[in-house]
N, C-alpha and C positions, 0 to 999 in steps of 0.2 A: 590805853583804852580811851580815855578823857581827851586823850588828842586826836585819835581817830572818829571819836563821833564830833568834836567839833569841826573838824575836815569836812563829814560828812556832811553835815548840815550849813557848812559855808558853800558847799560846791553847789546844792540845792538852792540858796537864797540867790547865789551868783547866774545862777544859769536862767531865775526869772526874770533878776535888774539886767542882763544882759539881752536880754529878748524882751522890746515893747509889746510883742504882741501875747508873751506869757502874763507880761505883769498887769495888762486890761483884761487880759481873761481872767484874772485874780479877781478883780472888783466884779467879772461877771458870776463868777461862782461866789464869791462874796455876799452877792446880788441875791444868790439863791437863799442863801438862810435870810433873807427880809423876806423873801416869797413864804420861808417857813414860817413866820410869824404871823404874816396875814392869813395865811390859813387857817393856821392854829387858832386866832383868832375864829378867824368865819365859821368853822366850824366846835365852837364852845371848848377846845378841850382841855382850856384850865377847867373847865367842872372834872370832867373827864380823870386829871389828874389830882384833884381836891379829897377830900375826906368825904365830902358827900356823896360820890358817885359808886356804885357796886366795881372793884378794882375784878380786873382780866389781866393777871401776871403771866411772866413773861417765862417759859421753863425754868431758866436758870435762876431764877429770880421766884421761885414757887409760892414764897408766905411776904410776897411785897404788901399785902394787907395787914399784915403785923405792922408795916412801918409808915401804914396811910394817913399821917398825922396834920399835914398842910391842910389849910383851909382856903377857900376860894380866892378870898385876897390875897393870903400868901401864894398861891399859884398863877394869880395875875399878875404880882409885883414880878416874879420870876421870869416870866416870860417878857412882860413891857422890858426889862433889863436885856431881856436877850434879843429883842426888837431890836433896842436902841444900840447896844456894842452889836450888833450885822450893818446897822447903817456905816457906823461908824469903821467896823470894817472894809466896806468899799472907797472909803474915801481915801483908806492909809494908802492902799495900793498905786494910788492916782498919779503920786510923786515919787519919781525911780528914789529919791532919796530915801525914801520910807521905806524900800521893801523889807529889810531885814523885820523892823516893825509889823508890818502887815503879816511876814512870815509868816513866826511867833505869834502875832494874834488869831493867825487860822486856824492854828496847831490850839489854843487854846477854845477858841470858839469850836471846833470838833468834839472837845469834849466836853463844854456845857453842853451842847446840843445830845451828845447821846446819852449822860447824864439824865435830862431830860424824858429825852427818847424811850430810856429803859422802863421808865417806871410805870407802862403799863401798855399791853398787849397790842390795844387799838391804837396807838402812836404807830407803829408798824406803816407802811405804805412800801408801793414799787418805788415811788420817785424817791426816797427817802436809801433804798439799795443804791440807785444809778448815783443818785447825788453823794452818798458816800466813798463809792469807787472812787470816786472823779476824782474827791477832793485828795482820798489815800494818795490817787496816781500822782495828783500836781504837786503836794507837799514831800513826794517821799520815795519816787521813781524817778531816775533821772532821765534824760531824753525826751523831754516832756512834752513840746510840740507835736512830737509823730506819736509817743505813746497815746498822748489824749485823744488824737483823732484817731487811733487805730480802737482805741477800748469804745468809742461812741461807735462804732458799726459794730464792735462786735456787739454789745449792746441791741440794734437793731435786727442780727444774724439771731441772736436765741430767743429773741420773742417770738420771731418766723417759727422755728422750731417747736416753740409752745402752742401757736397757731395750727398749726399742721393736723387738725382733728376735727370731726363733726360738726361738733360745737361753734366752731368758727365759723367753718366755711359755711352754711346754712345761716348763718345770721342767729342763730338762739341766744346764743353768750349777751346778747343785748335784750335789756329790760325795755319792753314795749312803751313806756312810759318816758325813756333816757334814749331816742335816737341817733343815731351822727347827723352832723348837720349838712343841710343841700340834698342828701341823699334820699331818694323816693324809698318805699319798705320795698320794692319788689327787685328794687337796683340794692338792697342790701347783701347779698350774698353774693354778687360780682365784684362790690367795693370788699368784703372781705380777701376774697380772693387774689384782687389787687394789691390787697398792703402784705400779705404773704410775699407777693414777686419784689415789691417794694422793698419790704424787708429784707428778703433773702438776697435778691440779686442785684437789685437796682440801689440799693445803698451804695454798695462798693464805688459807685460815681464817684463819693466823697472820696476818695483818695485819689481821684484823676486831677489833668491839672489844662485838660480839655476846657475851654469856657463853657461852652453846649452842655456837655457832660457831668461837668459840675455844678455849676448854675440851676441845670434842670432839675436836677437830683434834690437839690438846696430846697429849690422852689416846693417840688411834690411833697419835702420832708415840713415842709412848713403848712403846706396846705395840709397835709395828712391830720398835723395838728390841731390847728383849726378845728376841720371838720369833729374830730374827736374831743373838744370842748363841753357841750350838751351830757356828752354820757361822762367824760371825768370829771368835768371842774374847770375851775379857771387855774389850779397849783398847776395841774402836767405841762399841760402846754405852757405855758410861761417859764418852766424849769427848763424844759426839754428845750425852748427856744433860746434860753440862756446857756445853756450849756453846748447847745451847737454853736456857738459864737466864734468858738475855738479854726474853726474850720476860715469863713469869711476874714480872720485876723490874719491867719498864718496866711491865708492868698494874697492879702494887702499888704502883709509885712514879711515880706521872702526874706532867707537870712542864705547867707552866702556859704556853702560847702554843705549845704544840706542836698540831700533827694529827695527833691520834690516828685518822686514819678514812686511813688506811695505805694500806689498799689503790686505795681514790680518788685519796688525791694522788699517789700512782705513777703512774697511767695518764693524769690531767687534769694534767699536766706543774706540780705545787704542789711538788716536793722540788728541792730542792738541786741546782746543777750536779753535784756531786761524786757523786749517786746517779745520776745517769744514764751519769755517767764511768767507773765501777766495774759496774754490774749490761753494759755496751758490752764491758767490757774482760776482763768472767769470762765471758761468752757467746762471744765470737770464741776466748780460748781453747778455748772446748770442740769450734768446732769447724775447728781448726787439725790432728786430727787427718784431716777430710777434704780436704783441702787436696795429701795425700800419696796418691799412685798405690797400686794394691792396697786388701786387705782388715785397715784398722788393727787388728781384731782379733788376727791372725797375724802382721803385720809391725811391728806396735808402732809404728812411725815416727807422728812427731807425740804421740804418750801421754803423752811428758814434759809439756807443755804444759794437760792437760786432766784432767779425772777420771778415776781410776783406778776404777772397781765393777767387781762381781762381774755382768758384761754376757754372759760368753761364757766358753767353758769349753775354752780350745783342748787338742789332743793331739797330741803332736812325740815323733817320733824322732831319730834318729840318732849321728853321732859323730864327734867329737874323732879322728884316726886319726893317732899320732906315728910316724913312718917312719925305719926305723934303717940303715944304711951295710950293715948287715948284710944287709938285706932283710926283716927280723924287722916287724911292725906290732906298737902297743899301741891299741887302743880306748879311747875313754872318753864312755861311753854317755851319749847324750840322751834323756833330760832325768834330772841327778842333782843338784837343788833340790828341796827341799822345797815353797815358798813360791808356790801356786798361781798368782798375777797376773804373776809372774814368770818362771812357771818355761820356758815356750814361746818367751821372748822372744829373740829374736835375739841382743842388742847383750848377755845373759848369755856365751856362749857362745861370742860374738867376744871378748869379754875376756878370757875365761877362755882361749883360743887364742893373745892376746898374750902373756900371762902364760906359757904354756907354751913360745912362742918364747926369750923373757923367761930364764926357766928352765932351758933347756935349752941355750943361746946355749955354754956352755963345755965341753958335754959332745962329744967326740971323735966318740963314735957314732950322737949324734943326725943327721937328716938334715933333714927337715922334717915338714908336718903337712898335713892335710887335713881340713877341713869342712865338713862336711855334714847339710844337715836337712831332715825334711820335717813336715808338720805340715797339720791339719784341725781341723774344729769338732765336737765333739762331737756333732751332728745329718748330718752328712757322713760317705759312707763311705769317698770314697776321698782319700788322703791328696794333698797338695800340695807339688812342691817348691819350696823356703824358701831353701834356703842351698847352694851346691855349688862349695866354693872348693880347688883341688889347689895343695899347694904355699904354704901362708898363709904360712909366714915368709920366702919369699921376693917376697912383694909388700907393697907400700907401702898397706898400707889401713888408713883409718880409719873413724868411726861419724861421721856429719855429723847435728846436731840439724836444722836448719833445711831439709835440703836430703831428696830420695830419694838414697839408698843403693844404688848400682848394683850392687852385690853380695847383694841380697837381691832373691830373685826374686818377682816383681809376677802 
């Protein structure tokens, strides 16, 4: 056994030092956990993950507030370190001699980063799914050239699919406030329409070996990004354009006995078991979220599982209601997240309720708590109930990943 997984993980190290253009694309995914850093920075969330900040756990992880014991420094120190060994990362890659090094440091950096990742709800992101894939595929699938370009379309084929609804195509899903850039409001709902065909059809370019064809595809997939800057951030689009890298290296650095005519051997069954095994295994996730009763938009169940976009634009109310001995109520209004893909979500707001059982568990005058939500689609006028639980700390409830949630109404 000990000699078969060290096999296995020589043929993996060997088949990046043997291909320059794997081992640059190494230092580009590399590249991406520094993008995570700055983020992370830019957007505070060592508070986030501190002692200070109200914790939003993660299902599996239900009473991560029992173990919220860091303090700001300590989650700053944590993170500067994982700054620094990401930098440090792209350099190992640089020199074919290093790979075995660089490896093993990726394999290692994956797991401080989710490490990290876990400890609290709103770490969550899309680019943080796609970027995980990627890195799974590079470290741990062989065939890696064709699989990484083949997993970036499919990538761009199930957000299409996510797209595919009201929501999109009218322009709603965008905060009036957050618009794409260049784009007039009236020309919003053609450019949605657009990144539909983009996504769906016009991706597939990327596996042509056409210059026109390629090139053009490259271009739109880059502009697309851009424009979509204003409403994500500066993280996506800098991820997204790191991780397409993959594509312009393999064009520059052809390697000999490969099929370059990509898109052919996908469909006349010429690639590799492990691509059929992989593009099988990111498509049923995606759609693991219908598999779950209700509208996955609203009730989120299954999400973990699938792509997170910018598909739908949901709008919740309600609240947190702490009930005191006294008779006295406190509110604590829904939705009080920032962080829009999240902010509707159920399983926020169920944690946050344990947390407050959690919390309040020694105070004399507490009694209990009551939650309640309702919530619709921004193309919807009248609202839906969601959540309407009297009494949460005294019942035994949990968040079940796999299963419907009988306390979230369908």
């Amino acid at each position: 056994m000990i000699r078969l997984i060290k096999t296995y993980f020589k043929r993996q190290i060997n088949e990046i030092a043997n291909d320059q253009a794997l081992r640059f694309y190494g230092a580009c995914v590399a590249f991406c956990h520094v993008l995570t850093f700055f983020f992370w920075r830019a957007e505070s969330l060592d508070y986030v993950l501190s002692n200070q900040a109200k914790p939003v756990c993660w299902p599996f992880l239900e009473n991560c507030f029992v173990h919220r014991n860091f303090s700001l420094h300590q989650v700053d120190t944590v993170l500067l370190a994982f700054g620094f060994l990401a930098g440090v990362g792209v350099l190992l890659f640089l020199p074919r001699r290093w790979v075995k090094a660089a490896y093993f440091f990726q394999v290692g950096m994956l797991i401080f980063k989710l490490l990290i990742f876990i400890w609290d709800f709103r770490m969550r992101m899309n680019q943080h799914y796609m970027l995980h894939f990627v890195i799974l595929t590079y470290l741990f699938i062989p065939h890696k050239r064709a699989n990484l370009q083949y997993l970036l379309v499919f990538f761009y084929v199930g957000a299409a699919f996510l797209k595919m609804n009201r929501e999109w195509v009218t322009g709603a899903v965008f905060n009036p406030d957050y618009q794409p850039l260049f784009i007039p409001g009236n020309w919003i709902p053609a450019a949605c329409v657009y990144v539909i065909i983009l996504e769906l059809i016009i991706i597939w370019g990327m596996l042509s070996r056409e210059k026109w064809i390629f090139w053009g595809t490259f271009f739109q997939l880059g502009l697309f990004h851009v424009v979509s800057w204003p409403v994500v951030g500066f993280f996506y689009p800098l991820l997204m354009i790191s991780l397409l890298m993959i594509y312009p290296l393999a064009y520059f650095m052809p390697r000999g006995g490969e099929d370059s005519r990509l898109f052919a051997a996908l469909f006349l069954f010429r690639q590799p078991f492990s691509t059929y095994v992989l593009g099988a295994f990111f498509f049923f996730l995606q759609f693991v979220p219908g598999f779950f009763p209700g509208d996955s938009r609203l009730t989120a169940e299954g999400r973990l599982f699938s792509l997170h976009m910018y598909d739908a634009r949901p709008v919740c109310q309600g609240a947190l209601t702490l009930k005191y001995h006294d008779g006295t109520k406190e509110d604590l209004d829904i939705p009080a997240l920032a962080k829009p893909r999240i902010r509707c979500d159920p399983l926020v707001y169920f944690s946050r309720a344990q947390w407050q059982c959690w919390k309040n568990r020694g105070d004399p005058r507490f009694d209990n708590l009551d939650y309640v939500m309702e919530a619709r689609l921004t193309t919807e006028r009248n609202m839906r109930p969601l959540v309407d639980i009297k009494d949460f700390c005294g019942k035994d409830l949990h968040y079940h990943i796999f299963r419907s949630n009988e306390w979230i109404i369908k």
